[in-house]
matplotlib code that plots the C-alpha trace (Angstrom):
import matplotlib.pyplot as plt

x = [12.7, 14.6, 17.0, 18.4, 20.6, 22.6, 23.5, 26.8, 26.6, 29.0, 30.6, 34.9, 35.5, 39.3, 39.5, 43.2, 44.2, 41.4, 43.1, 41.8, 39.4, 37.7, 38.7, 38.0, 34.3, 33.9, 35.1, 32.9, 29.7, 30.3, 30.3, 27.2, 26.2, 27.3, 30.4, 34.1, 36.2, 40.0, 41.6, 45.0, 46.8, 50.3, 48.9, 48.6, 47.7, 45.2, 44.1, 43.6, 40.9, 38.9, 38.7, 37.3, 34.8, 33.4, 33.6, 30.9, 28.8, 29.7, 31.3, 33.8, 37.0, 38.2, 41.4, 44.1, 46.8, 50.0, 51.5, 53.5, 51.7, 54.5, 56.3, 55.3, 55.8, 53.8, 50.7, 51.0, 51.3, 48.5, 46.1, 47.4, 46.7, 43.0, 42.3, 44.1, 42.0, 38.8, 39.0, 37.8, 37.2, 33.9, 35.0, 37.9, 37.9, 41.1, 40.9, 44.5, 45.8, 48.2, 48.1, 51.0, 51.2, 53.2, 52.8, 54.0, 57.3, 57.5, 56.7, 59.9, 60.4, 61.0, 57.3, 55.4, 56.7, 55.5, 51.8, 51.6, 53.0, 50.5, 47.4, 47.6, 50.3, 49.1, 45.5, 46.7, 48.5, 45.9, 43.3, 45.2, 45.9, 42.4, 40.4, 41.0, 39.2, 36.7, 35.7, 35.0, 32.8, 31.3, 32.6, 33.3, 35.8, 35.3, 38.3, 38.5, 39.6, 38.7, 36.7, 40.6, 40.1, 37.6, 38.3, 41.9, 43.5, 46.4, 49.2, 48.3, 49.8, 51.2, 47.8, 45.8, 47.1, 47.1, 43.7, 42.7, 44.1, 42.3, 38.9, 40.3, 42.2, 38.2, 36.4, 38.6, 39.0, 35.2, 35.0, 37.6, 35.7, 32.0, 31.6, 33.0, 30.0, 33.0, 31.9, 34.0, 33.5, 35.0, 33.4, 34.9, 35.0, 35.1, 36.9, 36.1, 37.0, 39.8, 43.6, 44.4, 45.0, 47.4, 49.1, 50.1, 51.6, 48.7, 49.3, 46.3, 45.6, 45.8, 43.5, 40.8, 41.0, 40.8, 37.4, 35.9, 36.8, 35.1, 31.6, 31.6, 33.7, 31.1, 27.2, 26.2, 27.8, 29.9, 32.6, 31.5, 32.1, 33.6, 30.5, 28.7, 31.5, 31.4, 27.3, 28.4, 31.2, 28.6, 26.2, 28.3, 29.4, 26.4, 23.8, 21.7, 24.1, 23.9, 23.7, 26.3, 29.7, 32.8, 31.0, 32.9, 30.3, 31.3, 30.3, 31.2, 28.6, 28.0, 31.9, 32.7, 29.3, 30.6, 32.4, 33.8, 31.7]
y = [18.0, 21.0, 18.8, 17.4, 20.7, 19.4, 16.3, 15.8, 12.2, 11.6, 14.7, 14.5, 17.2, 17.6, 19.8, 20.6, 20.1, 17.4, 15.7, 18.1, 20.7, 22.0, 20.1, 17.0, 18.0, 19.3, 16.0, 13.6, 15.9, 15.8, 12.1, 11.8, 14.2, 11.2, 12.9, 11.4, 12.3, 13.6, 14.3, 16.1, 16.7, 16.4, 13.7, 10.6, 9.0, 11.4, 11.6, 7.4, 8.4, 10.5, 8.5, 5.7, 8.5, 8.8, 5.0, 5.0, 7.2, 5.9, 2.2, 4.6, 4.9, 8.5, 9.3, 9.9, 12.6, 13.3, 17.0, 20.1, 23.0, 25.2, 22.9, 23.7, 19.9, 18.4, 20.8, 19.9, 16.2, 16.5, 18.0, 15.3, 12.5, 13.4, 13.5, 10.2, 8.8, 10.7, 11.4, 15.1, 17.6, 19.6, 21.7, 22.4, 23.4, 25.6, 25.1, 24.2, 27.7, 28.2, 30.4, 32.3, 35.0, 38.1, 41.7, 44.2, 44.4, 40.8, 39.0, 38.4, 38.0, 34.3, 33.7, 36.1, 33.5, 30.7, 32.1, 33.4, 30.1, 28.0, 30.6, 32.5, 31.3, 27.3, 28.3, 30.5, 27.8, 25.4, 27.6, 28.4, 24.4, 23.1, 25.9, 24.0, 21.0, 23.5, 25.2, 21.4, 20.4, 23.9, 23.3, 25.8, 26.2, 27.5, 28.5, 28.8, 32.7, 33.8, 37.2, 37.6, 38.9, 41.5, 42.9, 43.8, 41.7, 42.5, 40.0, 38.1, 40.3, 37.9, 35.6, 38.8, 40.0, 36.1, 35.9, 39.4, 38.1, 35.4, 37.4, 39.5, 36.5, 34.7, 37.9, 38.6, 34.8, 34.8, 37.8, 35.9, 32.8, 33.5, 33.7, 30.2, 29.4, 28.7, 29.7, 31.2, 31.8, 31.6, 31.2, 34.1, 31.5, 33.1, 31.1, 27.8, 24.8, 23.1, 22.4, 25.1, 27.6, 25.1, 24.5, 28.1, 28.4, 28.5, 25.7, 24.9, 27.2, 29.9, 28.0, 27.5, 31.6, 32.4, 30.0, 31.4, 35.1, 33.9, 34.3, 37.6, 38.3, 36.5, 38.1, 34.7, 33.8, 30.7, 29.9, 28.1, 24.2, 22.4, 21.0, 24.1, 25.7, 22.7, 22.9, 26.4, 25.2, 22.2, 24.8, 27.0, 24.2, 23.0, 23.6, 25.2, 28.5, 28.2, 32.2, 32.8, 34.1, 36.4, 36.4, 36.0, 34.6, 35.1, 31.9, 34.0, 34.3, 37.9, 38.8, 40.7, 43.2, 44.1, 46.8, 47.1, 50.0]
z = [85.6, 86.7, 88.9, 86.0, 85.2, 87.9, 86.9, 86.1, 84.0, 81.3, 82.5, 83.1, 86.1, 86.3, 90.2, 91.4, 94.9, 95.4, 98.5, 101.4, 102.2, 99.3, 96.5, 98.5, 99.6, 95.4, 94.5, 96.6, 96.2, 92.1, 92.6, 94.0, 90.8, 88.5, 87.4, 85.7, 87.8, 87.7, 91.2, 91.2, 94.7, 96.3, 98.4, 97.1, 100.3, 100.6, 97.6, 97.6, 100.4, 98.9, 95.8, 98.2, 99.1, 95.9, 94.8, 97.6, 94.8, 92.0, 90.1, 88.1, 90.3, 89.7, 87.5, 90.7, 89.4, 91.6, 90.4, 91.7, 90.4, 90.6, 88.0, 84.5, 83.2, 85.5, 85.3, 81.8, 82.2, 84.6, 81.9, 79.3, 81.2, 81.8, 78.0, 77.2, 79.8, 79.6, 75.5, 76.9, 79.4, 80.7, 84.2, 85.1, 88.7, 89.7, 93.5, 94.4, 96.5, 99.2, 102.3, 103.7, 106.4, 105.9, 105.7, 103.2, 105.8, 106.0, 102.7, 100.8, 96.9, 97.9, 99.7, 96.8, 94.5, 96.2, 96.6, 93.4, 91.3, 93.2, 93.4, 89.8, 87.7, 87.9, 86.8, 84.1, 83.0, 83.0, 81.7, 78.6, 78.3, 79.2, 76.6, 73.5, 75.0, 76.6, 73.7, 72.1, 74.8, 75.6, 79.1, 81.8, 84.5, 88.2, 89.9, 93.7, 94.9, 98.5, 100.3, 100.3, 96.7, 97.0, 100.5, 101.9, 105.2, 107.1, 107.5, 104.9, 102.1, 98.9, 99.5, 99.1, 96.1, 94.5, 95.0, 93.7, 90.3, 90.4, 90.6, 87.5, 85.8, 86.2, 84.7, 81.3, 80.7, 80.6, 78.5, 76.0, 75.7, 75.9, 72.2, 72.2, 74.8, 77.4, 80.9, 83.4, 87.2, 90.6, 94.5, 97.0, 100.7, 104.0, 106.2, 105.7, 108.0, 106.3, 107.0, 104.8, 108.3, 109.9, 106.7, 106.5, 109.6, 112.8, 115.8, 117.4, 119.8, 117.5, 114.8, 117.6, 118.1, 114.8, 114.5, 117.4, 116.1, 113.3, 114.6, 114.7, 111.1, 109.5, 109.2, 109.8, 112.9, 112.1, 109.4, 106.6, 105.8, 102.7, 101.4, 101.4, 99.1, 97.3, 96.5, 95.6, 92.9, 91.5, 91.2, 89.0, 86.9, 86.2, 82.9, 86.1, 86.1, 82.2, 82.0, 84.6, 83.7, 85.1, 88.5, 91.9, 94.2, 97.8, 99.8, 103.2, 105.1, 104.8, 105.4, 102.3, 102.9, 106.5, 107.5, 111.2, 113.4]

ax = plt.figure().add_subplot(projection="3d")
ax.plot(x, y, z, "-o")
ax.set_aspect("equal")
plt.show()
């Protein structure tokens, strides 16, 4: 049967910032999938309750991994301790990013730093680490970008340019390892309905604006949800996408086709 391309059993799925939002929702719907899972976050807490999430899937507990991404040792560490406990590594999905407001007036040296440790530097780190054990497995990585990447936003200047480099960082890494049969791709979201907003700096009130904005930024009326971006992440990883490589799929509801009028 076709449906078994997306099966994901005696896979090990290492995905980066796996205690909220994305990463969470990629985690629990790879679970269901049958995959080995392990979950790296700042949140330990957090990152204990998705892990109950999946055990609801699955007997396997997933491998629960505690890093700072901006810190070289620990994203090394953090790869490390996957293979002594898995013995290997099939996906790697980069989705740990942060979001920080700023224009080009605004965004210090200091704040372009931050963004672009966490959002470029971490995955070409972990990349470069995890394509040794990629190229043994015939693996693939997805990495997490954002519309952010292929169409420009005000006030959000550092987090623009981060995930641009993603998108390019995603197309020459596939270039470089498709005659190993190593696949590379990354999903563009619109906005998606996660903490990631508040995190960067929105209270409430503004957070519930910038939602309802939403349904007219978006062709399809609505911002999109977690597990929708997570299908979209499986999907790529998966033998289904088996011919897919250096494509940014947008996962935006129509957002990066529209122009304003």
């Amino acid at each position: 049967m076709e449906d078994n391309k997306m099966q994901f059993a005696g896979k090990v799925v290492l995905i980066t910032g796996a205690s909220s939002g994305i990463g969470a929702a990629t985690a629990q719907y790879l679970a269901k999938l049958g995959a080995s899972l392990a979950l790296a976050g700042r949140n330990k807490q957090n990152l204990e309750k998705v892990a109950a999430e999946c055990a609801k899937s699955q007997n396997n507990a997933p491998l629960l991994l505690t890093a700072e991404l901006s810190d070289e040792q620990q994203t090394k560490t953090l790869l490390d301790d996957t293979i002594k406990h898995f013995g290997k590594l099939d996906v790697l999905v980069n989705n740990a990013g942060i979001l920080e407001t700023g224009s080009v007036e605004t965004t210090d040296l200091a704040q372009y730093d931050r963004v672009m440790n966490i959002n470029v530097r971490s995955i070409y780190q972990l990349t470069n680490l995890a394509v040794p054990h990629l190229i043994a497995t015939k693996g693939n990585i997805v990495n997490v970008s954002s519309v952010n990447g292929i169409r420009a936003f005000p006030g959000v200047f550092a987090y623009c340019i981060s995930k641009a480099a993603v998108d390019q960082l995603t197309r020459c890494a596939a270039l470089d390892l498709a005659p190993k049969q190593v696949r590379v791709n990354a999903v563009n979201p619109g906005v998606t309905v996660t903490n990631l907003h508040k995190r960067g700096g929105m209270n409430q009130e503004q957070y519930e604006v910038f939602i309802k904005r939403s349904q007219e930024t978006h062709a399809l009326g609505r911002p999109g949800t977690a597990e929708e971006v997570a299908r979209t992440i499986a999907f790529l990883a998966s033998d289904s996408a088996s011919f897919i490589t250096g494509a940014t799929l947008p996962v935006d509801g129509g957002r990066h086709a529209m122009c304003p009028r």
